[in-house]
C-alpha positions as CSV (number, residue, x, y, z in Angstrom):
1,X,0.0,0.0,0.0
2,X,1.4,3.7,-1.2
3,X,0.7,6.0,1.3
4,X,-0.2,9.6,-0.9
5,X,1.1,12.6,0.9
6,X,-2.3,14.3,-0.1
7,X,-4.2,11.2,2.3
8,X,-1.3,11.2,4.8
9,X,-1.1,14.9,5.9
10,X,1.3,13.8,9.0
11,X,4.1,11.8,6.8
12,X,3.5,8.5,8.2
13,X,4.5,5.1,7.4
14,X,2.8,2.5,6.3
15,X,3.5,0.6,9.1
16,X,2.8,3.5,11.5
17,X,-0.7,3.3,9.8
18,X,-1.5,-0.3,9.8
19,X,-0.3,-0.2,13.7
20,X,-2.6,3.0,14.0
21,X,-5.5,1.5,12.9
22,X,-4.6,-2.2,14.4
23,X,-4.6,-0.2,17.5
24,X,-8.0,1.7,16.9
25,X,-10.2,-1.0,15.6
26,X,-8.9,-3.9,17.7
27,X,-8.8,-1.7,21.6
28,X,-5.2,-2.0,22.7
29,X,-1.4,-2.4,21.9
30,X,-1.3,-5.8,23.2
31,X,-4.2,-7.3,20.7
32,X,-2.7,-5.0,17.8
33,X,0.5,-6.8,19.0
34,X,-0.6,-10.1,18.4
35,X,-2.4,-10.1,15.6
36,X,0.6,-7.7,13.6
37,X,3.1,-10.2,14.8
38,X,5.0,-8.5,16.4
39,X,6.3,-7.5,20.1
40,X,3.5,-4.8,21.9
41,X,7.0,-3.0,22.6
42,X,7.2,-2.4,18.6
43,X,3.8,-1.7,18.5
44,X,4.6,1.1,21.3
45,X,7.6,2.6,18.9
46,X,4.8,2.7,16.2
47,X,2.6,4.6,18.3
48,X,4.6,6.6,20.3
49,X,6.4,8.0,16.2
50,X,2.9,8.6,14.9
51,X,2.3,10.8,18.0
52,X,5.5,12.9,17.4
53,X,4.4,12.8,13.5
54,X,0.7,14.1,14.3
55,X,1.8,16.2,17.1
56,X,-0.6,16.8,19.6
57,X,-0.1,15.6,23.5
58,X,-2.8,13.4,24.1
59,X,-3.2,9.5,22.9
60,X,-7.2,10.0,22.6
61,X,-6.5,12.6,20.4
62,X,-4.2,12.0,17.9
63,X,-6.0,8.1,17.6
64,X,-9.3,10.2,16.9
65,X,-7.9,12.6,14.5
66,X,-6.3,9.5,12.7
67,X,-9.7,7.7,13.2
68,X,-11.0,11.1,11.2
69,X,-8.7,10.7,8.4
């Protein structure tokens, strides 16, 4: 999957995305985790760059704006 600049206004990966919306439709890093394959502490990285990438403070937030897009 190509990730347009145009749909991606923050610059994120496509991982960061497919962990973004693991995350959103699935409840928590630990089920995103396990059904990504990989360790919740890469999951966390994910999350924690996408953050930085949307910049705003709050996890609520920046998981509803990305819900948004």
């Amino acid at each position: 999957m190509s990730i347009n600049t145009t749909e991606n206004p923050w610059g994120l990966t496509e991982r960061q995305v497919n962990t973004l919306r693991a995350t959103i439709s699935l409840g928590s890093r630990k089920q995103a985790a396990r059904v990504m394959g990989l360790s919740t502490h890469t999951v966390a990285d994910h999350l924690r760059d996408a953050k930085r990438k949307i910049g705003r403070g709050s996890r609520s937030y920046y998981l509803i704006a990305f819900d948004r897009w």
